[in-house]
DSSP file (Angstrom, degrees, kcal/mol; ACC not computed):
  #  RESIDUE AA STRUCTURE BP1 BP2  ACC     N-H-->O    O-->H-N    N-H-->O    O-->H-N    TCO  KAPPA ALPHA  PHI   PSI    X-CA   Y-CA   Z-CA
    1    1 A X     >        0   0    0      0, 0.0     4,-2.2     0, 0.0     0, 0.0   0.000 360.0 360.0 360.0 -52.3   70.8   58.1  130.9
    2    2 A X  H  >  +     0   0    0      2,-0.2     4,-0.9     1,-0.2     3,-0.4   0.971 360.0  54.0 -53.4 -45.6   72.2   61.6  131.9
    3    3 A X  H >4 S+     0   0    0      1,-0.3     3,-1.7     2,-0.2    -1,-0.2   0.967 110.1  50.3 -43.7 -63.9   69.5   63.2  129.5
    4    4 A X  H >4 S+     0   0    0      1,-0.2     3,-1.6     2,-0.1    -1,-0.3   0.754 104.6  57.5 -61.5 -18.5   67.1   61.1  131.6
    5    5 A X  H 3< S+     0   0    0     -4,-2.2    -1,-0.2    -3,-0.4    -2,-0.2   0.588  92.1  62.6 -77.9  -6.0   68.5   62.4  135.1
    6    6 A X  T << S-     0   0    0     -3,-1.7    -1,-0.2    -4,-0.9    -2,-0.1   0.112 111.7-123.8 -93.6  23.0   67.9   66.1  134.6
    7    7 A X    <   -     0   0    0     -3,-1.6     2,-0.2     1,-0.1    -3,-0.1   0.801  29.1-158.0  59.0  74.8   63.8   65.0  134.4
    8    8 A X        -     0   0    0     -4,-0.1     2,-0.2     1,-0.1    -1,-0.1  -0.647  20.5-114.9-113.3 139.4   63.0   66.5  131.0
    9    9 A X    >>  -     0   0    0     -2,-0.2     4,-1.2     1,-0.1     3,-1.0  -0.354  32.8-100.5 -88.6-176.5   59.3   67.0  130.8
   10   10 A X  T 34 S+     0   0    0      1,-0.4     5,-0.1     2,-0.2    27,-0.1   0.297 127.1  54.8-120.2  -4.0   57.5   64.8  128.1
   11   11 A X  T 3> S+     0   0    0      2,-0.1     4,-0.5     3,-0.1    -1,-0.4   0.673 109.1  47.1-103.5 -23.9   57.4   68.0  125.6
   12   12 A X  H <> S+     0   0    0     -3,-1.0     4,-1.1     1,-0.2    -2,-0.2   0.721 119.1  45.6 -82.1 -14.7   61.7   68.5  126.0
   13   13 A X  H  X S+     0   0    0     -4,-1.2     4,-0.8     2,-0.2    -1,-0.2   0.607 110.9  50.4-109.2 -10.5   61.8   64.4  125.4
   14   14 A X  H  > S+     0   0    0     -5,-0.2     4,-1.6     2,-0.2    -2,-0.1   0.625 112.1  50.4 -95.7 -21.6   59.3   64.5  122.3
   15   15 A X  H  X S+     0   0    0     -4,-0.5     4,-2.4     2,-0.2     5,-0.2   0.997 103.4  51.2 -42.9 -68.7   61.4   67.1  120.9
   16   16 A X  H >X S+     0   0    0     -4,-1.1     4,-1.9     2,-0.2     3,-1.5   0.918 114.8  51.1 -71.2 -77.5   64.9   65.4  121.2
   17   17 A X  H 3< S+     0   0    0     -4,-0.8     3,-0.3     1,-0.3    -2,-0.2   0.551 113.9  42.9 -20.8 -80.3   62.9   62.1  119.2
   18   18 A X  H 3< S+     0   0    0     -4,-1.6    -1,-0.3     1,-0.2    -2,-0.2   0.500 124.8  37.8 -98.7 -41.5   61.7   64.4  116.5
   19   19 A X  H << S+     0   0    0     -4,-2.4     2,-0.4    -3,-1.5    -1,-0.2   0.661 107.7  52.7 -59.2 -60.6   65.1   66.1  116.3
   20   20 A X     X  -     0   0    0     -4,-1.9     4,-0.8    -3,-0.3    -1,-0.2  -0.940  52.7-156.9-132.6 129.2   67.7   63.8  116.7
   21   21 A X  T  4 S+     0   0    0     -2,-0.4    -1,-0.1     2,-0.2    -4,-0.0   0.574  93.4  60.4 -22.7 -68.2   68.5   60.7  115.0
   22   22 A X  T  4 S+     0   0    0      1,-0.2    -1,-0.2     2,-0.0    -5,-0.0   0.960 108.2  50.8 -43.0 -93.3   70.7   59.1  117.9
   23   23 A X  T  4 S+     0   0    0      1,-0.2     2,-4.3    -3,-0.2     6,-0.3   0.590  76.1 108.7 -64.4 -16.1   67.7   59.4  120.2
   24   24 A X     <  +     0   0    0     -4,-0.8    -1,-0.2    -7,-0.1     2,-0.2  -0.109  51.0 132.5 -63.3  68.3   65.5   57.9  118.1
   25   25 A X  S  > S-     0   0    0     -2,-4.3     4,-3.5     1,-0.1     5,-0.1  -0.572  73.3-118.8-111.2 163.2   64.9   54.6  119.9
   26   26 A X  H  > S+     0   0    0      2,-0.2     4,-2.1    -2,-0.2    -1,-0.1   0.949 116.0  56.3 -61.1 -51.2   62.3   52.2  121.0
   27   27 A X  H  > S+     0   0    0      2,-0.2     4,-0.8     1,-0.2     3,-0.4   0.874 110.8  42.3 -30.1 -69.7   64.0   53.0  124.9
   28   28 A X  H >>>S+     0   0    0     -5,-0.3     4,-3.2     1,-0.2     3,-0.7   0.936 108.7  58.8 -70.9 -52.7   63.4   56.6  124.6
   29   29 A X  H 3X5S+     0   0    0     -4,-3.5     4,-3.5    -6,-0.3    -1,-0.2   0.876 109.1  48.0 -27.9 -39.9   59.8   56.0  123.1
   30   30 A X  H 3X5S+     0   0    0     -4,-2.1     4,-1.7    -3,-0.4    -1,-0.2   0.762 109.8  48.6 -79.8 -32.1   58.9   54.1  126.2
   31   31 A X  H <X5S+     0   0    0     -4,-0.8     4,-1.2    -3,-0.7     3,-0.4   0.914 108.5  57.1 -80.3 -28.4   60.3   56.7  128.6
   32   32 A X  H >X5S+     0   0    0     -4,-3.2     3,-0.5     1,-0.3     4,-0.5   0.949 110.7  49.3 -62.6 -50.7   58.3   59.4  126.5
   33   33 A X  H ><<S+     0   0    0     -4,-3.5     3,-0.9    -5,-0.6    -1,-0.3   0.829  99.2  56.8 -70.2 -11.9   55.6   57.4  127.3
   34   34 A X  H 3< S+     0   0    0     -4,-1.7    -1,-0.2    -3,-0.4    -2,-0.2   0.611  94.5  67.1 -72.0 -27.0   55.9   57.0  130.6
   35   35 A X  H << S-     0   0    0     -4,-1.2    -1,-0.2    -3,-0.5   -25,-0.2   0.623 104.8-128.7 -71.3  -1.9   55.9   60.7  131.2
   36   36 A X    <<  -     0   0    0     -3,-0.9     2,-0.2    -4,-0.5    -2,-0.1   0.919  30.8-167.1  59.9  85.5   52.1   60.5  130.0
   37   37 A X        -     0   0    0     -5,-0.2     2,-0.1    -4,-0.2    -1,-0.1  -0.748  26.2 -98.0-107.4 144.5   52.1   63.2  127.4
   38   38 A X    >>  -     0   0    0     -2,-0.2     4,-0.8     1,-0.1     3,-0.6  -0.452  28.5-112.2 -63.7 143.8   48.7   64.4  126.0
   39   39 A X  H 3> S+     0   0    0     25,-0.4     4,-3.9     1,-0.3     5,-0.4   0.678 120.0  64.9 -60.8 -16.3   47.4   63.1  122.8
   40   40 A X  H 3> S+     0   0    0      2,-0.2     4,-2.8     1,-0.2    -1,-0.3   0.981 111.4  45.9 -60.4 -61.8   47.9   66.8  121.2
   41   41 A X  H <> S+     0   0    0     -3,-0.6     4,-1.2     1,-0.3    -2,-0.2   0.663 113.2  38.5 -35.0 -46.6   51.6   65.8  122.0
   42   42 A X  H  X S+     0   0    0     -4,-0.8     4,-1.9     2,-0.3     5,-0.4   0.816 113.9  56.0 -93.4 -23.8   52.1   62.6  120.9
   43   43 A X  H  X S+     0   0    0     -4,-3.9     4,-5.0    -5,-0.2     5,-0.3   0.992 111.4  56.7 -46.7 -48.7   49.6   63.4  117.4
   44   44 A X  H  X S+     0   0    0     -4,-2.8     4,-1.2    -5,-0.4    -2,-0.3   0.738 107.2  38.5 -56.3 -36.1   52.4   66.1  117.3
   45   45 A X  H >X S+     0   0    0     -4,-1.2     3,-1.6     2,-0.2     4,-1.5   0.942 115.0  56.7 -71.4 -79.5   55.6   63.6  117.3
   46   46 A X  H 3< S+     0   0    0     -4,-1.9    -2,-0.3     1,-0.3    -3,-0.1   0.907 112.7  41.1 -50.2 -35.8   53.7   61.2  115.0
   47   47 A X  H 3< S+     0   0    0     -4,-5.0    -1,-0.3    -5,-0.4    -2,-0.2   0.966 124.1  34.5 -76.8 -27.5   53.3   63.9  112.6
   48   48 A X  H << S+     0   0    0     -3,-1.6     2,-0.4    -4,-1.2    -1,-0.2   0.578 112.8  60.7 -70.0 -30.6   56.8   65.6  112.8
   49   49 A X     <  -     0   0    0     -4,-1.5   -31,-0.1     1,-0.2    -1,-0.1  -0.989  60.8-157.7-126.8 123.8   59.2   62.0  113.5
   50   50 A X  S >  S+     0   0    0     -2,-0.4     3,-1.8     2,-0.2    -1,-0.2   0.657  93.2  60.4  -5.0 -73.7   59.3   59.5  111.1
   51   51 A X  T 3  S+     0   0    0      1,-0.3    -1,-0.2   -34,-0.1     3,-0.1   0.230 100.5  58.8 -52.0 -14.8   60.3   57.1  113.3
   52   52 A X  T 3  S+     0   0    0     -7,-0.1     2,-1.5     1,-0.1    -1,-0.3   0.559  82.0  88.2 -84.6 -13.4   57.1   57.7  115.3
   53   53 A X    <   +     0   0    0     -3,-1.8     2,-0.2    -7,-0.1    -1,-0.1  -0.609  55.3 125.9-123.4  93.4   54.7   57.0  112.5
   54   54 A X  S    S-     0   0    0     -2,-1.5     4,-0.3     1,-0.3    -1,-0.1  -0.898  75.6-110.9-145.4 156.5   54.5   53.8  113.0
   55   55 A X  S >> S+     0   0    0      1,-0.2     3,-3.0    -2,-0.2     4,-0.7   0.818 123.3  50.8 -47.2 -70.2   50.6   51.2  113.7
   56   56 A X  H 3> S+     0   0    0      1,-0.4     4,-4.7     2,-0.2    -1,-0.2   0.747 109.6  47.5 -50.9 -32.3   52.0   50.8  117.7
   57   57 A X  H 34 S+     0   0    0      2,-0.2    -1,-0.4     1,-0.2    -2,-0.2   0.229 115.1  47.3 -89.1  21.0   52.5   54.7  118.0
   58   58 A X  H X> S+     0   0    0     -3,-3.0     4,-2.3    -4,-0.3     3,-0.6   0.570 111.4  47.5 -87.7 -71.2   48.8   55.1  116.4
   59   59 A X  H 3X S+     0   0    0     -4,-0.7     4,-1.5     1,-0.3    -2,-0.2   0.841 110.8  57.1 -64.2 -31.3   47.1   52.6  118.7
   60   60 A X  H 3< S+     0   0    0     -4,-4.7    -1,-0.3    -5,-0.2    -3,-0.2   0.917 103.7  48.7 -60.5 -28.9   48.9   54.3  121.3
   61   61 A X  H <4>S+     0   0    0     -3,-0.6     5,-0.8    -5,-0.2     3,-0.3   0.713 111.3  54.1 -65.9 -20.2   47.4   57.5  120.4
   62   62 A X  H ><5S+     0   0    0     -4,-2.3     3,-3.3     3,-0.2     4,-0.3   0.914  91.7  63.6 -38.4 -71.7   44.3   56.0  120.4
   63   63 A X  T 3<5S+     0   0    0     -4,-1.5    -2,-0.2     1,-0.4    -1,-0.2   0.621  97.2  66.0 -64.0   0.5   44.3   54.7  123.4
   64   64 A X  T 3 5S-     0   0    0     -3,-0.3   -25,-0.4    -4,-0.1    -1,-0.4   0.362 104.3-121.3 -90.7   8.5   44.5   58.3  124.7
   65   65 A X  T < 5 -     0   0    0     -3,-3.3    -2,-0.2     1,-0.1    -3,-0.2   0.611  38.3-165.4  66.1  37.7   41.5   59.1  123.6
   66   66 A X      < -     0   0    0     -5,-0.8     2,-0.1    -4,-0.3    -1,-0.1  -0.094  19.7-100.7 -42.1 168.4   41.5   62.3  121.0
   67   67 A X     >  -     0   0    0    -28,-0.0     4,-1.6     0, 0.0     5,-0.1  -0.186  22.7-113.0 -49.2 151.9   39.4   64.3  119.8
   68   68 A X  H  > S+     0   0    0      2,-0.2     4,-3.0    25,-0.2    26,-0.1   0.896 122.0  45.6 -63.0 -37.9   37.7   64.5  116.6
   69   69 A X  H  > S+     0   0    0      2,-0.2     4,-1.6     1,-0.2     5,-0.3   0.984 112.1  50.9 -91.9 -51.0   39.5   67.7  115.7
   70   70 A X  H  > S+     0   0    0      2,-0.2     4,-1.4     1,-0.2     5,-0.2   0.849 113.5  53.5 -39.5 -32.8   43.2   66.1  116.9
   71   71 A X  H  X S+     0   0    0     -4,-1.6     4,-3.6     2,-0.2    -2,-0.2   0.976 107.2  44.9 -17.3 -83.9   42.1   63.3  114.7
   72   72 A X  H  X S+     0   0    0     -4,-3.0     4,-1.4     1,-0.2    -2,-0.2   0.671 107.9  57.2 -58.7 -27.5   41.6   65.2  112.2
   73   73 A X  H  X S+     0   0    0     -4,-1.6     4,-1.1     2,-0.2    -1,-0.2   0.638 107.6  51.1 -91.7 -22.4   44.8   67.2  112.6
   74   74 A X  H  X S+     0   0    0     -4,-1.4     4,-1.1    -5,-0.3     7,-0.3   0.909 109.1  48.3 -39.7 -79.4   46.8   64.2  112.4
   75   75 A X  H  < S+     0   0    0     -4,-3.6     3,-0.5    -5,-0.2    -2,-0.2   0.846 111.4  49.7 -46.9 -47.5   45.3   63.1  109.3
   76   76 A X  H  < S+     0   0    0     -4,-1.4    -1,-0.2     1,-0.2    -3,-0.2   0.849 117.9  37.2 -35.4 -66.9   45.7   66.4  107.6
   77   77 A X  H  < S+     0   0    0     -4,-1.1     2,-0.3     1,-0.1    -1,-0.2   0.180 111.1  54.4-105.3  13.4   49.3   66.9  108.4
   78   78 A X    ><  -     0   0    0     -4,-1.1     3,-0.9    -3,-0.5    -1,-0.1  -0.905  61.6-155.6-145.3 119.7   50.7   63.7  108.2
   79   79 A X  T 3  S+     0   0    0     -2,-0.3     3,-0.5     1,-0.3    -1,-0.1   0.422  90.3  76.4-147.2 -23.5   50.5   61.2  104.8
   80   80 A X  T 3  S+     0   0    0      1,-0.2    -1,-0.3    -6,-0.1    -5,-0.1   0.969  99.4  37.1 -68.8 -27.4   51.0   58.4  107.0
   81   81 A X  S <  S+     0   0    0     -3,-0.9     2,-2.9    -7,-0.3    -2,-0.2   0.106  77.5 108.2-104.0  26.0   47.7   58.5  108.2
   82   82 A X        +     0   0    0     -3,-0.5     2,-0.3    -8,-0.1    -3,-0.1  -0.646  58.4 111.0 -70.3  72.2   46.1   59.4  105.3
   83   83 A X  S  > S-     0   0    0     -2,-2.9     4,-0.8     1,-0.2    -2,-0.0  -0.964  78.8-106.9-138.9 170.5   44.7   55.7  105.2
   84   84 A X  H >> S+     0   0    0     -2,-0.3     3,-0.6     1,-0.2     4,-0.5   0.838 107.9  66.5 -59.2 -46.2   41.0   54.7  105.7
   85   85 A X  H >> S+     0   0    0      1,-0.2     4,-3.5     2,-0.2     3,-1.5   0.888  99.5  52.6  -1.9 -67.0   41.3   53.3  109.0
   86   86 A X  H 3> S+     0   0    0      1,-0.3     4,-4.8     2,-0.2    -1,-0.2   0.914 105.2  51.3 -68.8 -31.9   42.0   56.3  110.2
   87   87 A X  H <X S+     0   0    0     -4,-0.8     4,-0.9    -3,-0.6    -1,-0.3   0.555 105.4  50.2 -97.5  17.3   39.3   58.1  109.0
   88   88 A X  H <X S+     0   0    0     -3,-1.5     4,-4.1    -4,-0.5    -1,-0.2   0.603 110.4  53.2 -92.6 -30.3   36.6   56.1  109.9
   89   89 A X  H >X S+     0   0    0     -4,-3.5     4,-1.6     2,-0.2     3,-0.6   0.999 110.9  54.3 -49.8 -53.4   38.3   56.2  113.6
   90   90 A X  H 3X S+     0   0    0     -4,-4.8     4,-1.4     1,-0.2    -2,-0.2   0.870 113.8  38.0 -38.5 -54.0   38.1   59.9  112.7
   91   91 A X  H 3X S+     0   0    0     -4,-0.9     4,-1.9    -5,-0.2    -1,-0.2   0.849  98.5  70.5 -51.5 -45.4   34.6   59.5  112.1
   92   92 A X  H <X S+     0   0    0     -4,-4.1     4,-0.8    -3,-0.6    -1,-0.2   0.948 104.7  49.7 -40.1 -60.6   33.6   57.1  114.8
   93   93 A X  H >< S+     0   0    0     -4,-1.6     3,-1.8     1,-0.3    -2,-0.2   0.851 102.8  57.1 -85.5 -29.2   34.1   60.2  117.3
   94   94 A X  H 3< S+     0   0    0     -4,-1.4    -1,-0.3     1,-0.3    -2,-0.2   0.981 101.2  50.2 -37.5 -64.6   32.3   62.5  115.6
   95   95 A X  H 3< S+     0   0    0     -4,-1.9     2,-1.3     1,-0.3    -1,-0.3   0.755 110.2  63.5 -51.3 -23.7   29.0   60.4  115.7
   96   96 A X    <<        0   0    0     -3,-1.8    -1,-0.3    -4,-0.8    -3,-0.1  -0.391 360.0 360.0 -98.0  62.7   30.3   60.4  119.7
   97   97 A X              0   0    0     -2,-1.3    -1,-0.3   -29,-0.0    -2,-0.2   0.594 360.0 360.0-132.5 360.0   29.9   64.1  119.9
């Protein structure tokens, strides 16, 4: 709760998740979302935190619309989304390009 009262912008709160252990929670996820962070951001926690790379934290990054090439930079760097799924989403946006 103090962490959340000095306002931390949504890159200082994906940080402290990726970092420390103790703040990994479902709570903090939800306030990270609530700050609306860009899909660059949140590929960037799923690929760094564990604890991020999880289906709900996908279909939320979906649902923020990427890019073909943030897609792709997901997939690349992160062996949880090395699945097929993903790389047909990946594909799907090309074809939208």
């Amino acid at each position: 709760e103090y962490y959340k009262s000095l306002k931390p912008d949504y890159e200082g709160v994906g940080e402290v998740i990726a970092n420390c252990k103790f703040c990994q929670t479902e709570e903090m996820l939800e306030y990270y979302k609530s700050l609306k962070p860009s899909y660059n951001d949140v590929g960037w926690l799923i690929i760094n935190c564990k604890f991020c790379q999880t289906a709900e934290m996908l279909e939320y990054y979906k649902s923020l619309k990427p890019d073909y090439e943030g897609v792709g930079e997901v997939i690349a760097y992160c062996k949880f989304c090395q699945t097929e799924e993903m790389r047909k989403y990946r594909d799907s946006l090309k074809e939208k390009k």
